[in-house]
C-alpha positions in Angstrom: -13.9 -32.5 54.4 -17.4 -32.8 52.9 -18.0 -28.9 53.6 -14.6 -28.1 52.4 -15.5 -29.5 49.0 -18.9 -27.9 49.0 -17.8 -24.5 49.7 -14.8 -25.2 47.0 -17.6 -25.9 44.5 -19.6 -22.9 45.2 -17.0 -20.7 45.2 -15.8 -22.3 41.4 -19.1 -22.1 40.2 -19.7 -18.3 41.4 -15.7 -17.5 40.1 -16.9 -19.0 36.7 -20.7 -16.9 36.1 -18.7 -14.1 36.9 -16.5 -14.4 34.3 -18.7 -16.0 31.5 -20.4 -12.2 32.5 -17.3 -11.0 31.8 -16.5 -12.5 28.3 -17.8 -10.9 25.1 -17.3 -13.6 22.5 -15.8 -12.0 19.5 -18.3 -11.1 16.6 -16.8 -10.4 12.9 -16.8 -7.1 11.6 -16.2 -4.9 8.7 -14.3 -1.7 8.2 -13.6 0.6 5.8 -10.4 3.1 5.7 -9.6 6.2 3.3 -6.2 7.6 2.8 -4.2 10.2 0.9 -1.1 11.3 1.0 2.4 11.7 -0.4 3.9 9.0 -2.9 7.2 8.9 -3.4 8.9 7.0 -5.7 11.6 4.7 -4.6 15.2 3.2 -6.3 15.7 3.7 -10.4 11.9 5.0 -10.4 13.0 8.0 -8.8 16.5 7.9 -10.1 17.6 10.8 -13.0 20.3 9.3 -13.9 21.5 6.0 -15.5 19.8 4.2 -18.8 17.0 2.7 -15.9 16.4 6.0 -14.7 12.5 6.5 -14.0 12.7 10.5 -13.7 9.4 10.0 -11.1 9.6 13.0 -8.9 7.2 12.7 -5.7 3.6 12.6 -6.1 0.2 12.4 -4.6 -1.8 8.8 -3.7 -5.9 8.0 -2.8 -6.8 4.7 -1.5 -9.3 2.6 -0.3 -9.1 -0.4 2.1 -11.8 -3.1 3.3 -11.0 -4.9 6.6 -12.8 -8.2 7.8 -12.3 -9.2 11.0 -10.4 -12.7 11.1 -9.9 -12.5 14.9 -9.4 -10.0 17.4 -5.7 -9.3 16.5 -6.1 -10.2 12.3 -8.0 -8.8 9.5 -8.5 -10.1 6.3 -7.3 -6.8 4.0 -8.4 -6.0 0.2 -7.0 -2.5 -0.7 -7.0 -0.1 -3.8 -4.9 2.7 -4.1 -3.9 4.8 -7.1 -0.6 7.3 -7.2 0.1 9.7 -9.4 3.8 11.1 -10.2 5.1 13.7 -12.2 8.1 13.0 -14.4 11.3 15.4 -14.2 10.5 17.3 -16.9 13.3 19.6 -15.6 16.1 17.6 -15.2 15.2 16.0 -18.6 15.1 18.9 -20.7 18.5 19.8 -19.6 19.5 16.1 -20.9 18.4 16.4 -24.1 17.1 18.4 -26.8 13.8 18.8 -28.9 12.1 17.1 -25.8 8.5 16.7 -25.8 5.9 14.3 -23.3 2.2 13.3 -24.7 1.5 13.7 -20.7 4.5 14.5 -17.7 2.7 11.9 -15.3 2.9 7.9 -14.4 -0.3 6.7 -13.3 0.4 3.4 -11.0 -2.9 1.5 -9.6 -2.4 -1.1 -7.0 -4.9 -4.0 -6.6 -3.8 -5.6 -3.4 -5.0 -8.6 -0.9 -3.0 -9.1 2.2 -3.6 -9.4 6.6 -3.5 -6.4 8.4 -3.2 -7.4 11.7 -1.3 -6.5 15.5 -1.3 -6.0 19.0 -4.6 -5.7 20.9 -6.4 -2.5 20.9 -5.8 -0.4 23.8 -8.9 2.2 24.8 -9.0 4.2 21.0 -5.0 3.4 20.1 -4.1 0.6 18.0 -0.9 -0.5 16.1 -1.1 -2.3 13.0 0.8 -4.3 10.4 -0.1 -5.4 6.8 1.4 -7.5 4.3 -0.2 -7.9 0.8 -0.1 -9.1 -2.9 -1.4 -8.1 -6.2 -1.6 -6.9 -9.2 -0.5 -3.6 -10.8 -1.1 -1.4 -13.8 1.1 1.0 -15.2 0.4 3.9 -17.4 3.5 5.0 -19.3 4.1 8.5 -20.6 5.3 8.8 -24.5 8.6 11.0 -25.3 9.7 12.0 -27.9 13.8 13.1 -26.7 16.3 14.2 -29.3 13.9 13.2 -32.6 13.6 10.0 -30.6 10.1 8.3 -29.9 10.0 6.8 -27.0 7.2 4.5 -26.1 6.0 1.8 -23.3 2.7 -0.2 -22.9 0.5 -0.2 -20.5 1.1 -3.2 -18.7 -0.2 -5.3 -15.6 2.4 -7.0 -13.2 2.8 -8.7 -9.9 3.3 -6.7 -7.0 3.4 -6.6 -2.7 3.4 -4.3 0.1 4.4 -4.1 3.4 3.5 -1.2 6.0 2.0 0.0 9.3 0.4 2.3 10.8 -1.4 3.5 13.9 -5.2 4.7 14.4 -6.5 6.7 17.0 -10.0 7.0 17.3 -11.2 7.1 13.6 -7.5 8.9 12.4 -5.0 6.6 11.1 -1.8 7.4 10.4 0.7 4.8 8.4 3.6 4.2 6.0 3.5 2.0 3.5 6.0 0.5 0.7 5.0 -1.1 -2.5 6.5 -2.9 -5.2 6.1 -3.7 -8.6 7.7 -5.6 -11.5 6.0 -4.1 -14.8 7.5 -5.5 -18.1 8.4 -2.5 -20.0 8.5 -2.4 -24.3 8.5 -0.1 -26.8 10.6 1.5 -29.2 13.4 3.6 -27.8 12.4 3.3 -24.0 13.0 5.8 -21.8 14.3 3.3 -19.0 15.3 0.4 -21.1 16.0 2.1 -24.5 15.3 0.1 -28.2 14.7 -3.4 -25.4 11.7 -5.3 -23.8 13.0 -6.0 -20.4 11.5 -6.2 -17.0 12.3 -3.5 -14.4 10.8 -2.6 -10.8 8.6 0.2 -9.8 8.7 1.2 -6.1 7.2 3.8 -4.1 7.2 4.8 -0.3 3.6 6.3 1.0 3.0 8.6 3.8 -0.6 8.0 4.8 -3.4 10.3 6.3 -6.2 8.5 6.8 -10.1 8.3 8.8 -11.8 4.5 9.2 -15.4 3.9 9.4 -16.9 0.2 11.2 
């Protein structure tokens, strides 16, 4: 019995260098992403019809992301990303008459902090999840349709996203939706006209993108 429990010993002792050998404890890191893509604009943003109509046709997106490692499977996400999108100048000027634009863009920037997080990395694959909150700004373009000023103001609002995505080696590739609630005013607005009213401002992106860390 005595050599039974002396061998049983040895053999837990050499079963657990082995494995403390093994184990790589998990060390925080930081990584860097860079995307662009398509944005493209999502519900009564991209409507052209209707007084909420946005008349956002698609556009192109940059963005920047910073990952800190929480864990193996979660990282603590802060993200930038700025879209542009063109309004439909066409379908507008067959509205209305005398119709004129200071500038035929909406310039949307997205301050978000979120997780980003998934399943463990196999070999170079990985498949990940994020869900954020922030802030974002708006920049409005002026109208004037049928003698008709239309204005909005720039405005700051709350807003999320949601989205994954998959990276192999350094490429990523992901889709992501985000939401905002900007407060439009003016006089005469194009979505909410002669009001000050809140709305929502959604777009869908399609994301190419290389990571560094």
């Amino acid at each position: 019995m005595k050599k039974f429990v002396i061998l049983f010993a040895i053999l837990f002792c050499g079963r657990t260098i082995l494995l403390a050998q093994d184990y790589e404890p998990f060390k925080p890191s930081i990584k860097m992403k860079f995307y662009s893509g398509l944005s493209l604009p999502m519900g009564n943003f991209g409507s052209g019809s209707g007084n909420s109509a946005g008349y956002a046709n698609t556009g192109f997106f940059g963005s920047v992301e910073g990952l800190k490692s929480l864990n193996e499977n979660l990282n603590l996400m802060l993200s930038l990303a700025v879209s542009i999108n063109q309004l439909d100048v066409e379908t507008l000027d067959k509205r209305t008459w005398n119709f004129t634009a200071s500038t035929e863009s909406y310039y949307s920037t997205w301050l978000l902090a979120g997780l980003q997080g998934g399943p463990e990395r196999e070999s170079n694959f990985e498949i990940f999840f994020s869900a954020s909150i922030g802030l974002l700004y708006v920049s409005f373009p002026e109208l004037i349709v049928n003698n008709i000023k239309h204005t909005s103001e720039n405005t700051v609002a709350f807003a999320f996203g949601i989205g994954s995505g998959v990276e192999f080696e350094r490429l990523n590739f992901g889709i992501r939706y985000l939401h905002g609630f900007p407060e439009y005013s003016g006089t005469g607005n194009i979505l909410y006209p002669g009001t000050s009213a809140a709305s929502s401002l959604g777009i869908l992106l399609l994301m190419l993108g290389v990571s560094f860390g």
